[in-house]
Structures are given as structure tokens and as C-alpha cells.
ZAMARGU-4260 file (C-alpha; in steps of 0.2 Angstrom, whole numbers, plus 5000, padded with zeros to 4 digits):
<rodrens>
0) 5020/5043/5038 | 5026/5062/5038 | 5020/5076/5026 | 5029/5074/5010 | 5031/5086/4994
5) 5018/5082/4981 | 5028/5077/4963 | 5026/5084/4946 | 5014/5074/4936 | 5024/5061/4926
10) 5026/5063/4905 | 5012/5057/4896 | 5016/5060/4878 | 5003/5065/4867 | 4993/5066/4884
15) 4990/5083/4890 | 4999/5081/4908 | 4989/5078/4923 | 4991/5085/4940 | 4996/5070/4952
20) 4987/5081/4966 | 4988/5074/4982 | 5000/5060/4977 | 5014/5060/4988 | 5031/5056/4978
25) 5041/5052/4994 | 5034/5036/5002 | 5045/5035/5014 | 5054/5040/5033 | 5072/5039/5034
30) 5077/5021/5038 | 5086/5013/5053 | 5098/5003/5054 | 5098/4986/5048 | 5089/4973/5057
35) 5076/4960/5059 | 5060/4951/5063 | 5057/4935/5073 | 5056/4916/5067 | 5039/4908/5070
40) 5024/4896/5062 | 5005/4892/5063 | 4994/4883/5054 | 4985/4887/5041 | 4971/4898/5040
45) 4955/4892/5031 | 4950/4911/5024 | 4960/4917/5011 | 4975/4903/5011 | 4985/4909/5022
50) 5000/4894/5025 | 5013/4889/5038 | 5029/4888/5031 | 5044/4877/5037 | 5058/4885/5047
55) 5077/4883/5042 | 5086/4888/5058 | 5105/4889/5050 | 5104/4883/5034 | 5121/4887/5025
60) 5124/4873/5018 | 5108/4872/5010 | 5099/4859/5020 | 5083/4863/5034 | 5074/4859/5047
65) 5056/4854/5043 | 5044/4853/5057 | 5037/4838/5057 | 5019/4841/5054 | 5023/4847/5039
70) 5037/4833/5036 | 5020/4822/5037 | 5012/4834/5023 | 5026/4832/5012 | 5027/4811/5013
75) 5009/4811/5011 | 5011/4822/4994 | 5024/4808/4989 | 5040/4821/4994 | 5057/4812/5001
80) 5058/4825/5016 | 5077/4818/5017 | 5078/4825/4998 | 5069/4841/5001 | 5082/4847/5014
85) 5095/4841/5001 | 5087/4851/4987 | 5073/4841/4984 | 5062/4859/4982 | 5067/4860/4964
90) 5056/4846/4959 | 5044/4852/4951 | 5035/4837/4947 | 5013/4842/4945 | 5009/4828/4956
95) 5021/4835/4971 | 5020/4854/4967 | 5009/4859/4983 | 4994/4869/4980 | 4985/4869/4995
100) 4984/4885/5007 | 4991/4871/5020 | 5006/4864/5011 | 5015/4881/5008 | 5034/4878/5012
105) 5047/4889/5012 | 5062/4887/5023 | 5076/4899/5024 | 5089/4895/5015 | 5103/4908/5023
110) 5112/4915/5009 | 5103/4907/4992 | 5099/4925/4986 | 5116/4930/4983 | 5117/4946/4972
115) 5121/4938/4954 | 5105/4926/4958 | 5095/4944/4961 | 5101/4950/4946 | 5097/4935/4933
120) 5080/4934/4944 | 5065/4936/4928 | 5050/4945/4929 | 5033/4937/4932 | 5026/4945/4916
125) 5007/4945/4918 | 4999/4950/4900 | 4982/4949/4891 | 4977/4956/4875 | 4968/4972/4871
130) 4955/4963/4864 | 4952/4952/4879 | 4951/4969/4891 | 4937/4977/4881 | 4925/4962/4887
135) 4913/4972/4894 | 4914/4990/4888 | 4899/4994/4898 | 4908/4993/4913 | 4925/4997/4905
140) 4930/5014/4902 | 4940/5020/4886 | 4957/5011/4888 | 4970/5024/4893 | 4985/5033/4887
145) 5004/5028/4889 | 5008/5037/4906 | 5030/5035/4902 | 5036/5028/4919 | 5049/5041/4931
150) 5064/5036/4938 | 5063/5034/4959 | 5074/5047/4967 | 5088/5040/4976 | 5092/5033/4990
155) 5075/5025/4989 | 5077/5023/5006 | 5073/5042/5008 | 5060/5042/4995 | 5051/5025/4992
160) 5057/5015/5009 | 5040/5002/5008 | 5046/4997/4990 | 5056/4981/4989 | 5058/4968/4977
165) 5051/4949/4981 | 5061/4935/4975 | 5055/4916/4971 | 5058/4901/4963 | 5048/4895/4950
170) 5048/4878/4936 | 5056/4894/4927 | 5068/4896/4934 | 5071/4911/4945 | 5057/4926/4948
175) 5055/4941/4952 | 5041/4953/4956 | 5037/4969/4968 | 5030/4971/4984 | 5025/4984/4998
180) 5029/4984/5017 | 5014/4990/5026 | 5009/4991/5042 | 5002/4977/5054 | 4985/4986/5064
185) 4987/4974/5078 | 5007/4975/5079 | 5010/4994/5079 | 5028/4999/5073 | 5034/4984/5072
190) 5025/4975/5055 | 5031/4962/5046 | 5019/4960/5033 | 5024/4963/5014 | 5009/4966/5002
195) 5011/4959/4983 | 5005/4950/4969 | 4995/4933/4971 | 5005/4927/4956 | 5019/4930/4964
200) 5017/4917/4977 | 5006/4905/4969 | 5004/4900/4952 | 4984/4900/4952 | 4974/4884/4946
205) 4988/4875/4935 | 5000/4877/4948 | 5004/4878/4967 | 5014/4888/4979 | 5032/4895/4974
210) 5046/4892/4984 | 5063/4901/4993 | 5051/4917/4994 | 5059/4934/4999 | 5057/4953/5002
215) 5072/4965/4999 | 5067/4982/5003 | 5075/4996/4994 | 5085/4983/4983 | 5099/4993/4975
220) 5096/5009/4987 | 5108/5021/4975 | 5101/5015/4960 | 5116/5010/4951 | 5118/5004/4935
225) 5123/4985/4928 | 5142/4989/4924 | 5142/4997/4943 | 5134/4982/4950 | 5148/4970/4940
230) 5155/4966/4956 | 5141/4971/4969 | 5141/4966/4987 | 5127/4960/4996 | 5126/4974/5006
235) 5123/4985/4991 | 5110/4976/4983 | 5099/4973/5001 | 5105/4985/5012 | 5093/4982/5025
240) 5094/4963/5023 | 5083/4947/5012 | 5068/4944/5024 | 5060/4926/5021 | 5040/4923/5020
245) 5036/4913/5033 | 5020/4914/5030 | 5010/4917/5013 | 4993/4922/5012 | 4982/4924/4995
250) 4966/4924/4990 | 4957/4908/4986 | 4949/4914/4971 | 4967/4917/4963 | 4972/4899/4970
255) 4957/4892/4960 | 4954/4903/4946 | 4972/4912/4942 | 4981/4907/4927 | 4996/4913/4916
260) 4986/4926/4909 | 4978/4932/4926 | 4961/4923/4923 | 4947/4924/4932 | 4959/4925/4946
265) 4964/4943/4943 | 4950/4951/4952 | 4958/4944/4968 | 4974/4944/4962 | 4985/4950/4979
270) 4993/4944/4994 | 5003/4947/5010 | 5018/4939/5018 | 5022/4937/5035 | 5043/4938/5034
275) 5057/4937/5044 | 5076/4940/5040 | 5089/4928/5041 | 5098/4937/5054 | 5094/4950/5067
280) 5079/4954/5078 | 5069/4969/5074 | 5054/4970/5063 | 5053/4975/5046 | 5045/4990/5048
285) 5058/4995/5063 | 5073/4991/5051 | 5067/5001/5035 | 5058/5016/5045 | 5041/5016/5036
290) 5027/5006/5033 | 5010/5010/5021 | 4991/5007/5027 | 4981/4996/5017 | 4966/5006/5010
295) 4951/4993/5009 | 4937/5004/5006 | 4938/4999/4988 | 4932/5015/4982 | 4926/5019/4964
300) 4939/5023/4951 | 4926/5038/4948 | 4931/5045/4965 | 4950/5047/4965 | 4959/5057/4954
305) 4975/5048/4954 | 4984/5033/4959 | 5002/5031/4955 | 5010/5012/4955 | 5028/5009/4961
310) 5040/4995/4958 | 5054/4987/4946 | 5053/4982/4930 | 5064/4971/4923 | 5057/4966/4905
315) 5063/4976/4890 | 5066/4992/4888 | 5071/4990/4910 | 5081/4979/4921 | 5075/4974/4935
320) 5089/4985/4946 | 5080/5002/4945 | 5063/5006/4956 | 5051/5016/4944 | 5035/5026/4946
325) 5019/5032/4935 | 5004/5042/4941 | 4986/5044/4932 | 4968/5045/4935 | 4962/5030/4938
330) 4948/5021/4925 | 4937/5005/4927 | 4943/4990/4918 | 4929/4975/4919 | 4937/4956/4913
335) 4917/4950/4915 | 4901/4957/4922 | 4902/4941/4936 | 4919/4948/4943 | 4921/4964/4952
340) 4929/4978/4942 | 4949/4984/4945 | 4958/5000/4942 | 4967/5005/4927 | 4980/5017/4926
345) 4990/5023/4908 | 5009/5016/4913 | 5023/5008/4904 | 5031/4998/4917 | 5034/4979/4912
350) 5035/4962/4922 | 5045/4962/4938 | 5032/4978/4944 | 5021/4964/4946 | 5015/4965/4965
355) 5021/4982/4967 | 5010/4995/4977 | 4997/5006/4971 | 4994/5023/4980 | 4982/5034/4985
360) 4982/5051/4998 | 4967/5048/5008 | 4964/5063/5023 | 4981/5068/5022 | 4991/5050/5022
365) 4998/5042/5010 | 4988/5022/5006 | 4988/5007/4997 | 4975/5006/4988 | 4980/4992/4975
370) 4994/4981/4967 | 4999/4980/4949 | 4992/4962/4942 | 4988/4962/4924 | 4993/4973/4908
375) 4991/4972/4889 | 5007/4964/4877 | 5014/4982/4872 | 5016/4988/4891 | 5004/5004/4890
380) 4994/5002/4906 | 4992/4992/4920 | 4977/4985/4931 | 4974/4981/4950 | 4963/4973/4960
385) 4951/4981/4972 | 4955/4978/4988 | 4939/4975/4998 | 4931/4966/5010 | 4939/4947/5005
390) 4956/4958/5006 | 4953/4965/5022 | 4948/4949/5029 | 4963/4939/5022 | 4974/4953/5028
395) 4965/4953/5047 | 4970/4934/5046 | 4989/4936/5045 | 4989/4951/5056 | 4980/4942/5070
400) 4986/4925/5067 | 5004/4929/5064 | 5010/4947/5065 | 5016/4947/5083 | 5026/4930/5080
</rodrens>
């Protein structure tokens, strides 16, 4: 991405302000015009669960073609494939709620996220106590200051163009969280991969894959308010379009060890989609202009002097309609000596920033480095994952796999 202006450092209240030096506040190229990627499906992939998803075609009237290897799935889980194409996919029954990496399903469904469904979306809020952090204070550093979250300039499309909102379906109803459009090393400039939260696609060990997962990048680009957005079009909500996962990929360890309150899931907690749009033909990364690198060189929390995290929240005191920032020195936050250590950066953002994009400059270019997973009850910090080695190789999986479908 080009050279960008390096922000002022956001307010830290009592905080003595620290230089956000070398964090680049515009994330972004100008976008193009609206398009799309292209339709396709695989099978699944055995390191870290990457899933085939069912393709709808035109589904308008809410009903989809399944492929039939995956009908087959679905009857053998006890699923009326005649019933899923008529809604059927809001059973939620335990015993037909698909876990495996294999039995993701998601067919497009042309025109379920309408705006009003965006806007009632809820955030996947991911909290644990203060106490629970401070597990191993010999690995854990002194648990930070509130870093208050900054408003994204607008248009985001000039300033944050990655940064998109991810939608699902959940037993909860509807969901929201954040995610990251960033580059495909084996599909230059035309990337359709979206990095998020793995609790944003699956629900870890008590649960299974969600379902009618999408990307809207720059989701209400002018930043409007709720009383300007009464009567909001489409168009203003995703003005570059509602891309589908047609693929998902997390990690295993979050498949088998996440849980509502992160768990021992959390260390892996991240994962990338492969999406398409429901209409057009260019590439994500064509349509919105920009894409990020994926950092995975996992470096120490001791080696970066800031990270800033981007994405919406939508709990209390926010919205879910505004895209917000925060930028601090990273610190080392340990759930257990037997899992690897994440980041942890001072930041008020709530649920619905979930999945978001953590960012680094690294020789020059801006990177992610992270995602936003966990945080305590009162909302003063946030943690990521390191993105390492089972990452990289989950991420190498889609990209060779699936990225040039």
C-alpha cells in the first residue's frame, strides 16, 4: 500500500500520550468501483479446518442449491436438505448444528442482509474477568491503561478501505463482528480473503459453524448517524457490495477448545474467508482498492512499540454503524503457561470489533499482525492472538486451495 501520514496518538486519559510512531492511520487506497469475485467450492482441508461451503446460484426467494456431496453430509447429520433450502438453516438443534471443518455450509442467500438486518445485527461480545487475565503474572505484564477509542476519518474507503464488518447468524439470533481484507500471496491483486475472529465463524467446542456469513467492507462509508440511516439504502450501507464466505477456515484449537469466554481457544482464536459477492465479477481486493499483508512472524510484544486495532463496536456506549481505532504499546497477556502468550493493548472498544485487524508498520508497510479476540467486562483493553506458524499455515491452505477459484 502507498505512504500514508502517521496519526496523532489517540487520548489516554490519565495516560501520559504515547506516540503511535510508525502507525499508519490511513489503511487504505482509493477504491474502485464496485464489483466482485467468482463462485466456487472444494473440499475441505485437514489443517486448520478450512470448509466447503454450498453455492446458492440465485436465491431470491430464499431457497439453494446444495451440492450433492454435501446434501449427503447434511442427511447423514439427520438435516431435511428439502427443509434447509426452505429455511431449515435456522435449526439449531445441538445434534444437527455442524461442527466439523467438513460440514461448514453457507449458501448465498441474495438479498438476506438487507440494511435494517445489518443494523439489529448484535455484537459477538468475547469477555473474561480481570481476575481470570492475571493467571500467570510471570509471563503477564501490568494490565494496561484505557487507550479511549478515535473515530475513523470518513469516507473509510480513503482511510480504512480493508475494514468491513462480518455478519452471521447465530442460536442468538443475528451477529456481528469485524474483519480485514488482506492480500492473497498466490493471487496478487485480486484477493479474496477476509481475516477475522474464530468466534466469528464458529462457536468453539460447545457449538459449530455459524451460518449466512458475510463481509461488507467500508460498511456505512460516510459514517452516518442512526436518525440519518432511518431510511438507508443498500447502497449506503455496503457501497461496495455483501460478499458471501464460501469458504471458512479456523483454527482447530479454537474448534476444540474455544468457548463463550474465549477458553483455551483464544490463543488461536482467528480465521480467514474465502468470499465472493452476490453479484459481479472482480475480486474483492480489485473492488475496494487495498488489501493488508498478514504479519506471521509472531514477534514479541517487547519488540513493537505499537499496534493499533480497528473495527465497530456495537455494545454500549457504540453502535455498531461507526468504524473506530486505538493505538498503544503492545504488552504480553498469558491465559496459561501451556498456551502461547497474545498481545494486549489499552482500548475501549466493545463487542462487534471482535475480528477486527491489528496493525503494525513493519519496513515501511503497513501489516496485520493480530485480531481483536478477548477483553475484560469494563471494556479497557483488548487481546489478540499471535499469528505464527499454525496461522501462516491455515492461511497458506485457503490461499493455495481456494484463492484463485
Amino acid at each position: 500500500m502507498r505512504s500514508t501520514p502517521v496519526p496523532a496518538a489517540p487520548r489516554r486519559g490519565r495516560r501520559t500520550a504515547l506516540a503511535a510512531a510508525g502507525l499508519v492511520a490511513a489503511l487504505a487506497l482509493t477504491a474502485t468501483a464496485c464489483g466482485g469475485g467468482e463462485k466456487d467450492e472444494a473440499d475441505a482441508r485437514p489443517t486448520g479446518g478450512a470448509s466447503r461451503a454450498a453455492d446458492a446460484g440465485n436465491a431470491g426467494d430464499g431457497k439453494v442449491e446444495i451440492p450433492a456431496d454435501i446434501a449427503d453430509r447434511l442427511k447423514e447429520h439427520g438435516i431435511d436438505v428439502d427443509k434447509w433450502k426452505d429455511g431449515g438453516w435456522q435449526d439449531w438443534d445441538k445434534d444437527k448444528w455442524l461442527s466439523e471443518a467438513k460440514d461448514f455450509v453457507n449458501p448465498v442467500i441474495e438479498g438476506l442482509w438487507k440494511p435494517e438486518r445489518m443494523k439489529s445485527a448484535k455484537e459477538a461480545d468475547k469477555t473474561i474477568t480481570t481476575q481470570d487475565a492475571a493467571a500467570d503474572q510471570g509471563v503477564s505484564d501490568p494490565e494496561p491503561a484505557p487507550v479511549e477509542a478515535e473515530a475513523e476519518k470518513t469516507p473509510y474507503h480513503e482511510n480504512a478501505a480493508p475494514v468491513g464488518k462480518v455478519f452471521f447468524d447465530s442460536p442468538e439470533g443475528s451477529m456481528v463482528c469485524s474483519g480485514t481484507v488482506v492480500k492473497d500471496v498466490n493471487h496478487p491483486g485480486k484477493s479474496n480473503l477476509v481475516w477475522t475472529a474464530g468466534h466469528c465463524v464458529h462457536a468453539g467446542g460447545s457449538g459449530g459453524w455459524y451460518r449466512n456469513i458475510a463481509f461488507v467492507p467500508a460498511y456505512n462509508d460516510l459514517g452516518k448517524s442512526e436518525a440519518q440511516l432511518a431510511n438507508a439504502s443498500t447502497t449506503e450501507m455496503a457501497p461496495y457490495g455483501t460478499w458471501w464466505a464460501d469458504w471458512a477456515s479456523t483454527s482447530n484449537q479454537w474448534i476444540q477448545g474455544g468457548s463463550e469466554t474465549g477458553g483455551d481457544g483464544a490463543t488461536h482464536d482467528y480465521a480467514v474467508l474465502h468470499v465472493k459477492p452476490e453479484q459481479g465479477a472482480k475480486s474483492l481486493e480489485e473492488t475496494v482498492g487495498a488489501a493488508l499483508d498478514v504479519d506471521f512472524s509472531a514477534p514479541s510484544a517487547t519488540e513493537v512499540s505499537s499496534m493499533g486495532a480497528w473495527g465497530y463496536p456495537a455494545a454500549a456506549p457504540y453502535n455498531g454503524l461507526k468504524m473506530f481505532k486505538c493505538a498503544d504499546r503492545p504488552g504480553r497477556l498469558s491465559l496459561s503457561p501451556s498456551l502461547p502468550t497474545m498481545y494486549r493493548i489499552g482500548c475501549t472498544m466493545t463487542g462487534g470489533s471482535s475480528g477486527g485487524g491489528w496493525f503494525r508498520v513493519v519496513d515501511g508497510e503497513t501489516k496485520l499482525v493480530s485480531n481483536t479476540s478477548i477483553g475484560p467486562a469494563d471494556n479497557t483493553w483488548l487481546a489478540g492472538p499471535q499469528l505464527g506458524r499454525d496461522a501462516e499455515a491455515m492461511y497458506e491452505n485457503m490461499s493455495e486451495a481456494y484463492g484463485g477459484q
